[in-house]
Residue frames as a rotation matrix with the C-alpha (Angstrom) as fourth column:
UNK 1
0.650 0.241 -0.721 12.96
-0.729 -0.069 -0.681 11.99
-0.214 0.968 0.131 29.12
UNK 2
-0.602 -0.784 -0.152 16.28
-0.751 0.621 -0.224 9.95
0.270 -0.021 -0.963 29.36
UNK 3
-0.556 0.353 0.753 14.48
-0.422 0.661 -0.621 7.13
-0.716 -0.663 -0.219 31.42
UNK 4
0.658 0.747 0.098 11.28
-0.338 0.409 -0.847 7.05
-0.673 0.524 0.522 28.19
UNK 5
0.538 -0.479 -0.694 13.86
-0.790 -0.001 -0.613 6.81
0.292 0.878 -0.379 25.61
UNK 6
-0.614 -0.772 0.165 16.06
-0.784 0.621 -0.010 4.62
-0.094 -0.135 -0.986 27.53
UNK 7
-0.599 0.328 0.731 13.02
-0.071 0.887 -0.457 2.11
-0.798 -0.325 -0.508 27.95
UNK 8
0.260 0.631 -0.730 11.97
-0.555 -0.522 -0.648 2.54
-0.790 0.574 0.214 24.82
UNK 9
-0.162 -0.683 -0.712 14.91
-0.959 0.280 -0.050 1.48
0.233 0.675 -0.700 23.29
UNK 10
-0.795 -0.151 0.588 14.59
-0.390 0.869 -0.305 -2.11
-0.465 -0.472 -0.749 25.97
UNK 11
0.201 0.946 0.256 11.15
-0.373 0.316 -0.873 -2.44
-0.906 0.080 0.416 24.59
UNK 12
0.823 -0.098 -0.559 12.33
-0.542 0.159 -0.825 -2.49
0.170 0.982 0.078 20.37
UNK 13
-0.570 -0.718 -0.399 15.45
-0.655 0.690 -0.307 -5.04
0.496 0.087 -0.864 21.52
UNK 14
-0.641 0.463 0.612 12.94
-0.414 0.462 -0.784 -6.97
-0.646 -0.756 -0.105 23.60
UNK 15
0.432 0.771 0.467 10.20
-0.311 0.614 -0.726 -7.34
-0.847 0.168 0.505 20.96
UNK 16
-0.088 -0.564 0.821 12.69
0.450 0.713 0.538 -7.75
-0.889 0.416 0.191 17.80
UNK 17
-0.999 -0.041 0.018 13.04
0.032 -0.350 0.936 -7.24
-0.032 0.936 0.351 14.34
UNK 18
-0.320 0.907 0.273 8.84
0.913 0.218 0.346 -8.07
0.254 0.360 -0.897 14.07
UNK 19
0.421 0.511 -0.750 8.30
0.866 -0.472 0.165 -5.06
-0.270 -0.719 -0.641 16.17
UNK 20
-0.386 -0.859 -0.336 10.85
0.413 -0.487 0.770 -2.88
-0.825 0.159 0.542 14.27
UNK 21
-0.814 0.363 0.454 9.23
0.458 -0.080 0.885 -3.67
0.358 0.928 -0.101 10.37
UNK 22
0.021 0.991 0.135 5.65
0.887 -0.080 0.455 -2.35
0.462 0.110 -0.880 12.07
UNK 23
0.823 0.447 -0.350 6.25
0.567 -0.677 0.468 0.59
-0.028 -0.584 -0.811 14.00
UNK 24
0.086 -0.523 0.848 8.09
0.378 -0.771 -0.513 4.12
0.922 0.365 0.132 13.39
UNK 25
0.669 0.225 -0.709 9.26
0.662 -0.615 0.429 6.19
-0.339 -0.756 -0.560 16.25
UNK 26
0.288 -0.412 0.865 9.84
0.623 -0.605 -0.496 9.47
0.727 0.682 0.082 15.19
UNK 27
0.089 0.009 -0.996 11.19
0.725 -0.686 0.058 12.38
-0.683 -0.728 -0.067 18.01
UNK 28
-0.087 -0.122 0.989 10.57
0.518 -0.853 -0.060 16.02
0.851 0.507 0.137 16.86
UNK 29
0.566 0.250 0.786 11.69
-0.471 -0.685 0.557 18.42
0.677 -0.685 -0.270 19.05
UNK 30
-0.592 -0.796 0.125 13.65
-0.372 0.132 -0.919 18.67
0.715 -0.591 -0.374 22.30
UNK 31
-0.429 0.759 0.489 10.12
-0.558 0.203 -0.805 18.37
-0.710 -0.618 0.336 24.52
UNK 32
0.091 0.784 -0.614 8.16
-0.852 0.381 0.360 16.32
0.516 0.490 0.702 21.56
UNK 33
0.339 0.249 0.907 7.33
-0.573 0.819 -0.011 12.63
-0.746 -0.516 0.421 22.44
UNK 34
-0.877 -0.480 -0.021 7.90
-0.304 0.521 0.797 10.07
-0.372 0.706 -0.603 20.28
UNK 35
-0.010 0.877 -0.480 5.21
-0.778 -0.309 -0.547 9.64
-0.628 0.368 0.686 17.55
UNK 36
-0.744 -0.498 0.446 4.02
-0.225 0.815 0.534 6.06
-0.629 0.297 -0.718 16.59
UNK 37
-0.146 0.415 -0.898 2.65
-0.975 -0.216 0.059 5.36
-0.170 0.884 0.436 12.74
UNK 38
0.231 0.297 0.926 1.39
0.123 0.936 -0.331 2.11
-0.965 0.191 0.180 11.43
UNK 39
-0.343 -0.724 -0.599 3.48
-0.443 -0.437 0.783 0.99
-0.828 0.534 -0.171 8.60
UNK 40
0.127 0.935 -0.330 1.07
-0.927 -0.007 -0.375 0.48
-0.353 0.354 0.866 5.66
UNK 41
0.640 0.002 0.768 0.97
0.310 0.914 -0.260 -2.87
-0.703 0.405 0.585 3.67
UNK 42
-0.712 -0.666 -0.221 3.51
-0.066 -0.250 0.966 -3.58
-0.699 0.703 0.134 1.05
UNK 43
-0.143 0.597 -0.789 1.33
-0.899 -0.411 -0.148 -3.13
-0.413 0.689 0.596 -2.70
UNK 44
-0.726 0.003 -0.688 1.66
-0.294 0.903 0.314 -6.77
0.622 0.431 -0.654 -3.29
UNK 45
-0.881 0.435 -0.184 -0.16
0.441 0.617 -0.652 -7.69
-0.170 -0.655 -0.736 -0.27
UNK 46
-0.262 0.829 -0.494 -3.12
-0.196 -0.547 -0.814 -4.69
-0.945 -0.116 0.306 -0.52
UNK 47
-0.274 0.145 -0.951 -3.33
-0.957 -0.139 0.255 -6.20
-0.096 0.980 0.177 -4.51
UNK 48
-0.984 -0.086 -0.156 -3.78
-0.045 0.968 -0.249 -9.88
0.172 -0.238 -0.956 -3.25
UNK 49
-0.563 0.782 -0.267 -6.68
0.628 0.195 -0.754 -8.89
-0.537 -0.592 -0.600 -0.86
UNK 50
0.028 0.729 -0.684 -8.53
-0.808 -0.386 -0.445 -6.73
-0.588 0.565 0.579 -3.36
UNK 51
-0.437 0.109 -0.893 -8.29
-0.810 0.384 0.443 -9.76
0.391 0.917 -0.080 -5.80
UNK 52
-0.706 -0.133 -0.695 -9.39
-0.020 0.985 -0.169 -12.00
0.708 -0.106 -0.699 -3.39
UNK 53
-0.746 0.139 0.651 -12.31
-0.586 -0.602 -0.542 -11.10
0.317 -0.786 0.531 -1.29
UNK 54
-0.832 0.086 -0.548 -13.81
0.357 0.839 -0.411 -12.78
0.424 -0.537 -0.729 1.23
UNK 55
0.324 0.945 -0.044 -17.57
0.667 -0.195 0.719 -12.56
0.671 -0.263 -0.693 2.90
UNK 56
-0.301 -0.301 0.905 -17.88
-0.268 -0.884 -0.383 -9.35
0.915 -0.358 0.186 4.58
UNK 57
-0.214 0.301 -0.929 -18.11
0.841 0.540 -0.019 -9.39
0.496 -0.786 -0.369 8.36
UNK 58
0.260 0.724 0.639 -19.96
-0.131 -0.629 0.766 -6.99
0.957 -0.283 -0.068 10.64
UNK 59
-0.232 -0.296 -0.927 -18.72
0.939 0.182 -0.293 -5.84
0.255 -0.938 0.236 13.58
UNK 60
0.664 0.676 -0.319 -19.74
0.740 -0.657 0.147 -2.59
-0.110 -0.334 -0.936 15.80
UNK 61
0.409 -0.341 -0.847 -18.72
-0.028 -0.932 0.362 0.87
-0.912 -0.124 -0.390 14.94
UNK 62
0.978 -0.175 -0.118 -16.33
-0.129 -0.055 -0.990 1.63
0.167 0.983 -0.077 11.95
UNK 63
0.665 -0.735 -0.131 -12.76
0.589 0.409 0.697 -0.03
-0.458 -0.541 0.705 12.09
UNK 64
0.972 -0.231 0.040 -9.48
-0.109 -0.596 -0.795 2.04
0.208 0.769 -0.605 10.73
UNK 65
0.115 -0.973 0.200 -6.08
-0.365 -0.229 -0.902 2.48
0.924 0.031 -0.382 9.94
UNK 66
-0.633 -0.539 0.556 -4.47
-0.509 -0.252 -0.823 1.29
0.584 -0.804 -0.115 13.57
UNK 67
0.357 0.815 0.456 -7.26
-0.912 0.198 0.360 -0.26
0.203 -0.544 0.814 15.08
UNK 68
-0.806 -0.579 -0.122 -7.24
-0.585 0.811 0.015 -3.67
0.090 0.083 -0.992 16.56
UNK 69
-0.201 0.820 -0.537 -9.39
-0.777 0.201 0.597 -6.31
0.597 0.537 0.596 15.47
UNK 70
0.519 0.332 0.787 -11.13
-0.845 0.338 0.414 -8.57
-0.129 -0.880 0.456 17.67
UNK 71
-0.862 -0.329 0.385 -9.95
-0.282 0.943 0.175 -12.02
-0.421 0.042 -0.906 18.64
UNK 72
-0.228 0.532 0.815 -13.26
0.216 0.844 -0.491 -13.65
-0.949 0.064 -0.308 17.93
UNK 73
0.705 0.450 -0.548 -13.30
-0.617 0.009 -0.787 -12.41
-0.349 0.893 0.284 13.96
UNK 74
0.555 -0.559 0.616 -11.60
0.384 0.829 0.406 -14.62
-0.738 0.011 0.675 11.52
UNK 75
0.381 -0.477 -0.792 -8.91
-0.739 -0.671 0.049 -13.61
-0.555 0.567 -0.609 9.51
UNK 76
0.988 0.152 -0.002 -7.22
-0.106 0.682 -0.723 -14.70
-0.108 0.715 0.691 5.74
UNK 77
0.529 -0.803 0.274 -3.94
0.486 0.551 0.679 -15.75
-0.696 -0.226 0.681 5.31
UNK 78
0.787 -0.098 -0.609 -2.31
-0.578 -0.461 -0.673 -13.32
-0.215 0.882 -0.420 2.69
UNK 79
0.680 -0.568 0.465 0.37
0.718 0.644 -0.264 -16.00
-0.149 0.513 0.845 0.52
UNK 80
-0.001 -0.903 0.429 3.74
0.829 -0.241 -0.505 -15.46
0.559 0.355 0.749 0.17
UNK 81
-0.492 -0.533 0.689 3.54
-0.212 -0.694 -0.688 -13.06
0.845 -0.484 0.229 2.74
UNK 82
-0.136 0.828 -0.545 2.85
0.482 0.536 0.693 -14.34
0.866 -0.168 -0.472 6.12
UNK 83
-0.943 -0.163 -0.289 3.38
0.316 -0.705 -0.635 -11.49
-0.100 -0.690 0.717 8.41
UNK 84
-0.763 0.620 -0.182 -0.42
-0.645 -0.715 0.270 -10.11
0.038 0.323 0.946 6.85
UNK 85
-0.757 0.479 0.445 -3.67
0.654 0.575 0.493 -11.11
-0.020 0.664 -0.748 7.02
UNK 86
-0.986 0.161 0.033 -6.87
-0.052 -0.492 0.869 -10.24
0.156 0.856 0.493 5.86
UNK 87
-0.357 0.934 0.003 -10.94
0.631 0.244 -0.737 -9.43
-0.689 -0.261 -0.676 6.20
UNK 88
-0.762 0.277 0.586 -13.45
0.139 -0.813 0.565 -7.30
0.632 0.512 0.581 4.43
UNK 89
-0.858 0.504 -0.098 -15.87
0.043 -0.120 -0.992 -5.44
-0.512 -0.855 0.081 6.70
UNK 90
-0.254 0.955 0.150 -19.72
0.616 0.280 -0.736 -4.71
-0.745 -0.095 -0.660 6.16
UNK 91
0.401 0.228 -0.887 -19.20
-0.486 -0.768 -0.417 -2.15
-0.777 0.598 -0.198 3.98
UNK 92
0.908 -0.341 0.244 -17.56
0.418 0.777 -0.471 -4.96
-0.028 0.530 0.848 1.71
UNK 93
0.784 -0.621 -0.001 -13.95
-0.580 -0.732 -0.357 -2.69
0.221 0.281 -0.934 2.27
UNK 94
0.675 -0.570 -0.469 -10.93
0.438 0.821 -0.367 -4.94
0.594 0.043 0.804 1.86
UNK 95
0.687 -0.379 0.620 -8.79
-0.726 -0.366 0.582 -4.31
0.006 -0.850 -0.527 5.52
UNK 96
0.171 -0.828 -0.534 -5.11
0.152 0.558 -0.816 -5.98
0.973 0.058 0.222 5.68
UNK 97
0.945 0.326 0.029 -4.09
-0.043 0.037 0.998 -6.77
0.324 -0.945 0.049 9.18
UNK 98
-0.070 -0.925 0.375 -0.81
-0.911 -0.094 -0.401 -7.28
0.406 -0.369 -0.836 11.13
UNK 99
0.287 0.284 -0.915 -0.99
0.025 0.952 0.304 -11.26
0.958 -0.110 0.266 11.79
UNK 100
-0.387 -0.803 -0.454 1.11
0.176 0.419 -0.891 -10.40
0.905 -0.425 -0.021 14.71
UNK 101
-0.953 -0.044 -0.298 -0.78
0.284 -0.460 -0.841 -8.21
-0.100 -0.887 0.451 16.74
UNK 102
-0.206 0.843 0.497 -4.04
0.978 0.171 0.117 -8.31
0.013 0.511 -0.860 14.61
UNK 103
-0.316 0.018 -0.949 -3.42
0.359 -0.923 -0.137 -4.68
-0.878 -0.384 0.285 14.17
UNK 104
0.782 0.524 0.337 -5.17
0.447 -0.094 -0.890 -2.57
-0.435 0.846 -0.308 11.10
UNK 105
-0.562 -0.505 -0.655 -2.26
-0.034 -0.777 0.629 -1.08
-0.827 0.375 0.419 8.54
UNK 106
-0.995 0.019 -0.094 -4.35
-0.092 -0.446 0.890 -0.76
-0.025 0.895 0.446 5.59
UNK 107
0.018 1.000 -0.002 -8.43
0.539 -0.011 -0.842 -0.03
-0.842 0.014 -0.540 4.96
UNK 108
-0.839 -0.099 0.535 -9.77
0.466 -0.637 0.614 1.80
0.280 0.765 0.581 1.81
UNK 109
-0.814 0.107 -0.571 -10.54
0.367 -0.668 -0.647 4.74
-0.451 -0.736 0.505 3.19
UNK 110
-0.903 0.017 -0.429 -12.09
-0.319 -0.693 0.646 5.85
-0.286 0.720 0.632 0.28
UNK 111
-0.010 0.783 0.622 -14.96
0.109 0.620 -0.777 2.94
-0.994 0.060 -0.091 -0.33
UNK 112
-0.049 0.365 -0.930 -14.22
-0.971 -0.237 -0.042 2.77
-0.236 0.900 0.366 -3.86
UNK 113
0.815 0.551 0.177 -15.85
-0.484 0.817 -0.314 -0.74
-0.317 0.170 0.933 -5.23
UNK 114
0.378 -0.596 0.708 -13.46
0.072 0.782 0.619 -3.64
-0.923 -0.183 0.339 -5.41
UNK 115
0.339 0.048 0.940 -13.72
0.877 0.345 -0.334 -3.53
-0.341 0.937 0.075 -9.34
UNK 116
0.736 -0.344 0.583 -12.81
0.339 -0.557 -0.758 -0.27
0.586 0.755 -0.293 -9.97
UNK 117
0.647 -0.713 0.271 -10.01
-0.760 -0.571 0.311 0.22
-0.067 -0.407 -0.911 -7.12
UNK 118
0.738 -0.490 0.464 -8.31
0.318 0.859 0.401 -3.30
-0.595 -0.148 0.790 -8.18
UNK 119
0.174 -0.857 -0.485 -4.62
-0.658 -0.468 0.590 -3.16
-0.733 0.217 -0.645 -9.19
UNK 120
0.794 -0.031 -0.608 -3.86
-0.515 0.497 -0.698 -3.95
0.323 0.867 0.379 -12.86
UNK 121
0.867 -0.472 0.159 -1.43
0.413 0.859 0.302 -7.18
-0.280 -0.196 0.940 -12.77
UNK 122
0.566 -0.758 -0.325 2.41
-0.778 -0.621 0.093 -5.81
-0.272 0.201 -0.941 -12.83
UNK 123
0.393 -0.677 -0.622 5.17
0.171 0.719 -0.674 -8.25
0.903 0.158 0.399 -14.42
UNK 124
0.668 -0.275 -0.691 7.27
0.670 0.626 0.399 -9.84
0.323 -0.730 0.603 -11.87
UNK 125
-0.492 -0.871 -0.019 10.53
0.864 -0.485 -0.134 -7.09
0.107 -0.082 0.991 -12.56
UNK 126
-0.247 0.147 0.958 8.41
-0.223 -0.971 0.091 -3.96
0.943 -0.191 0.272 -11.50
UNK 127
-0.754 -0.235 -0.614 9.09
0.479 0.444 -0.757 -3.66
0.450 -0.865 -0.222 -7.69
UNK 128
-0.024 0.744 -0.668 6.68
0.968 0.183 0.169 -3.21
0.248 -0.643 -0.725 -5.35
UNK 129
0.182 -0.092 -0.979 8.22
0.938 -0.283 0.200 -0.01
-0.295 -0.955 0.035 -4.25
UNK 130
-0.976 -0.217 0.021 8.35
0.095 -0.334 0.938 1.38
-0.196 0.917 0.347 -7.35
UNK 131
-0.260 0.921 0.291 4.40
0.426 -0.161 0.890 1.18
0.867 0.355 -0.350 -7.64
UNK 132
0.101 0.263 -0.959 4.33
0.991 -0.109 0.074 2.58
-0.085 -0.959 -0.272 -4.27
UNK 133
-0.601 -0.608 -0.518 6.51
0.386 -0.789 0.478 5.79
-0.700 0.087 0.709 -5.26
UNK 134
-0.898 0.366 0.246 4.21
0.233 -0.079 0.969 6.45
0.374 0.927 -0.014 -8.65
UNK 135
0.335 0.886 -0.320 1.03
0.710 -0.014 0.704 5.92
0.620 -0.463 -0.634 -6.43
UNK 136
0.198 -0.113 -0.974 2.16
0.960 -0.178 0.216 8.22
-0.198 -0.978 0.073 -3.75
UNK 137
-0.478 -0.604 -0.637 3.57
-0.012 -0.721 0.693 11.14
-0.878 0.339 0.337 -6.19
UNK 138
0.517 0.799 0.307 0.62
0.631 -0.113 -0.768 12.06
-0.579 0.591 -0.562 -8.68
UNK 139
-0.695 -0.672 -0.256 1.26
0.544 -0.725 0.424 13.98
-0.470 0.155 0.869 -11.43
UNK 140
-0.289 0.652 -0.701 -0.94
-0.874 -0.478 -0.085 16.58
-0.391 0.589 0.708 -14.05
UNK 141
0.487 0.384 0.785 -3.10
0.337 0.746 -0.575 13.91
-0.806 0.544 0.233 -16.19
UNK 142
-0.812 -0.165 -0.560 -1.61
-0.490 -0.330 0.807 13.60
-0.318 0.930 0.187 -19.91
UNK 143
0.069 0.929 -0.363 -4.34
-0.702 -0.213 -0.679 13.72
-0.709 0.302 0.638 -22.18
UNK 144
-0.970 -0.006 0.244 -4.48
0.167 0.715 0.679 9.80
-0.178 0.699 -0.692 -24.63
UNK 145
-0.217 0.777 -0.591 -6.95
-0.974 -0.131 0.185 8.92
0.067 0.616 0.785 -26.61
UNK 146
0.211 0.439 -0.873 -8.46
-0.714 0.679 0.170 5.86
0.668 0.588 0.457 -26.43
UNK 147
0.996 -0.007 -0.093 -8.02
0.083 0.522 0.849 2.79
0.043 -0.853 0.521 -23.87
UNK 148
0.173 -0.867 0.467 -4.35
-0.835 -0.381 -0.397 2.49
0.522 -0.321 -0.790 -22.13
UNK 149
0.907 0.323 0.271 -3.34
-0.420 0.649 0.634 -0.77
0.029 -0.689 0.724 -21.14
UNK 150
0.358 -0.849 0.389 -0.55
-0.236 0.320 0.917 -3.00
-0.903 -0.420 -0.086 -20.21
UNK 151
-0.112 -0.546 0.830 1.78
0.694 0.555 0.459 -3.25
-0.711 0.627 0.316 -23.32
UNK 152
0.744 0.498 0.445 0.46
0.641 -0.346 -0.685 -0.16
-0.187 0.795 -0.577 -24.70
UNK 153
-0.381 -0.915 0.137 3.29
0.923 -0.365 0.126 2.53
-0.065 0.174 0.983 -26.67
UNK 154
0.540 0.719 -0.437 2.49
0.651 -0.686 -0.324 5.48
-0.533 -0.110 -0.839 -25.26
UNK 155
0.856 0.047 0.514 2.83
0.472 -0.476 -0.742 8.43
0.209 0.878 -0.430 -27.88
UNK 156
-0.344 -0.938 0.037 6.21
0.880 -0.336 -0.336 10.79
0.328 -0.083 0.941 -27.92
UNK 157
-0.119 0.423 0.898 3.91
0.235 -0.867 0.440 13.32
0.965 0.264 0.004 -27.61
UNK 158
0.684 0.624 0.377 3.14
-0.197 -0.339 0.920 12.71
0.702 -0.704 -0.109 -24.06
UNK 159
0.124 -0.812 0.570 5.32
-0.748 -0.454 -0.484 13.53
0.652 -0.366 -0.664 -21.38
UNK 160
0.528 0.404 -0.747 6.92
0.085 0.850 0.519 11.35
0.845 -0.338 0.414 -19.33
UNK 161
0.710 -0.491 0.505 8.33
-0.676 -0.676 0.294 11.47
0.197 -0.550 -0.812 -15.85
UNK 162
-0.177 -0.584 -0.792 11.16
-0.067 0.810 -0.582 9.23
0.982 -0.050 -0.183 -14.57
UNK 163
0.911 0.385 0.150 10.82
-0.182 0.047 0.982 7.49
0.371 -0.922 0.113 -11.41
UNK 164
0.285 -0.777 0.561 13.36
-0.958 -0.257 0.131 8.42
0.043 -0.574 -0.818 -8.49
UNK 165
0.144 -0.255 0.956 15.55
-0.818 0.513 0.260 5.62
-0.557 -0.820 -0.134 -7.88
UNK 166
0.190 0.154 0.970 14.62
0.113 0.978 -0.177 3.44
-0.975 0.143 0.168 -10.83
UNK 167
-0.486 -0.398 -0.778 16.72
-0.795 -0.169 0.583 3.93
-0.363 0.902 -0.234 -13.87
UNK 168
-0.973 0.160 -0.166 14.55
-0.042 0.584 0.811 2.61
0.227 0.796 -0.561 -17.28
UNK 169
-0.413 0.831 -0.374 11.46
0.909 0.400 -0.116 3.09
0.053 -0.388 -0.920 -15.50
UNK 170
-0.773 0.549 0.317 8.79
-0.530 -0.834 0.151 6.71
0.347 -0.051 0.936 -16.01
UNK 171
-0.775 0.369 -0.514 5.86
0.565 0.038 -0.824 7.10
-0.285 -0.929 -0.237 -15.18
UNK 172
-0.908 0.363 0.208 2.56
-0.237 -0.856 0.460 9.18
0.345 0.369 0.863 -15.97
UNK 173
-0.663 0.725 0.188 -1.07
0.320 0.500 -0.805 9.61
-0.677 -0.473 -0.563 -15.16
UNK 174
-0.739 0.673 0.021 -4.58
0.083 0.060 0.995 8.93
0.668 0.737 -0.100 -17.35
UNK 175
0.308 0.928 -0.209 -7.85
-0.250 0.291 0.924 9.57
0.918 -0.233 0.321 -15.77
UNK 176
0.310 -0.240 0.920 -6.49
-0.892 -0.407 0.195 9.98
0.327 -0.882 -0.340 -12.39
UNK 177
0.878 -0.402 0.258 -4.46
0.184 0.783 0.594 6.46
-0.441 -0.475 0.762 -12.45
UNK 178
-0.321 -0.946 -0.041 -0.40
-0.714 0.213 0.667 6.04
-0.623 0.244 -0.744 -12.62
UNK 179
0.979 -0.089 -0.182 0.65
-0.012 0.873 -0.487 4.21
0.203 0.479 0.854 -15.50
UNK 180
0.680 -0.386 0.623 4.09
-0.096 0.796 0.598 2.83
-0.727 -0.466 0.504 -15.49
UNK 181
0.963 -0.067 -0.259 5.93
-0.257 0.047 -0.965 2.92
0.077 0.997 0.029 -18.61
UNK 182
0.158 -0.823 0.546 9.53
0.694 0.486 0.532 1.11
-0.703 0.295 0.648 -19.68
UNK 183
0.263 -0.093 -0.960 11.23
-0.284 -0.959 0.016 4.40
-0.922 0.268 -0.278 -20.89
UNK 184
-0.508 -0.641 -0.575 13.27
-0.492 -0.332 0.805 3.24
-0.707 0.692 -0.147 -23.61
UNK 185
-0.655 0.637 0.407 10.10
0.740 0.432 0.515 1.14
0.152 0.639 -0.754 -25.45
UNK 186
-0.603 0.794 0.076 7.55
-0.798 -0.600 -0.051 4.01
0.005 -0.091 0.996 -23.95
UNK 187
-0.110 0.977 -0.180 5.28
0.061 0.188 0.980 0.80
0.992 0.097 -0.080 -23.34
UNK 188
0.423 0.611 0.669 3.11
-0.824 -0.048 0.564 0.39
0.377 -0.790 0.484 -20.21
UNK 189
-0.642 -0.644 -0.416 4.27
-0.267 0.696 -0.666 -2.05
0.719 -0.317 -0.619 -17.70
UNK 190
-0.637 0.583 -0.505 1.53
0.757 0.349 -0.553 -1.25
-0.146 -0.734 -0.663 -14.81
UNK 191
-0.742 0.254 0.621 -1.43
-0.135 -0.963 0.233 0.44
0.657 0.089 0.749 -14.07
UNK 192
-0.813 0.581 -0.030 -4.02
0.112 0.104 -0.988 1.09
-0.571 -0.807 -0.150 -11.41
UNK 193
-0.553 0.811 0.193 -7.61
0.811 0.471 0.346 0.16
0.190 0.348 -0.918 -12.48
């Protein structure tokens, strides 16, 4: 066990920091192995490639999460972040890649049409990780009336939660999307489509 761990460790100083940002090793347990996860896309990058999609390509079987994608497809550049790119398969499902290793970290598992699984546009000062935390940590739906959009003041009536970590920032969900909300105006800041 000494010996995997020890050459474990040579391997993550060998491939670098690039190899660090993409892969967890977790040990559980005195006999467990070590247990490697593909670290998803950041929400900026998996909101790029849904706004941007590109002719679907067709390749055999069904690709996921971890896979690796052939050499001979082509992949998109994802701006401002060039560690990512980017394809949509036959099913037209928008897949984010690992530029380094053309590995899969993100697919929508779910097939829900581009148009209704596209993130709503977030001002510049709501972090990334902050729509990650909201998206990741559903809550009950509060019942609004009427549409809900960016800038809207959502009633006193409806509860709101605060998000961990991010003083001035709640949180709530409509119709099974997070909104966002700037606590001390109660307006909307983001939402998922």
């Amino acid at each position: 066990m000494r010996k995997f761990l020890l050459s474990t460790a040579l391997m993550a100083l060998v491939a670098g920091p690039a190899l660090a940002q993409g892969i967890i090793v977790d040990q559980s347990g005195p006999s467990a192995g070590p247990v490697i996860a593909v670290v998803p896309a950041p929400p900026s990058v998996r909101r790029y490639v849904v706004d941007n999609p590109t002719p679907p390509v067709v390749l055999e079987g069904r690709i996921s999460q971890g896979s690796v994608v052939p050499a001979d497809v082509e992949l998109v550049p994802v701006p401002e972040h060039p560690g990512y790119v980017y394809f949509y398969d036959a099913d037209n499902r928008p897949i984010v890649v690992r530029a380094e290793d053309r590995q899969v970290v993100y697919v929508d598992e779910d097939g829900i049409p581009v148009e209704e699984g596209a993130l709503a546009a977030a001002p510049d000062d709501v972090p990334d990780e902050l729509i990650g935390y909201v998206t990741e940590h559903p809550l009950d739906p509060v019942a609004i009336d009427g549409d809900v959009e960016i800038g809207y003041e959502v009633p006193a009536s409806a509860e709101l939660q605060p998000v961990e970590g991010y003083d001035g920032y709640s949180y709530f969900y409509h119709e099974g999307r997070p909104y966002v909300v700037k606590t001390a105006e109660r307006r909307v800041v983001y939402y998922a489509r």
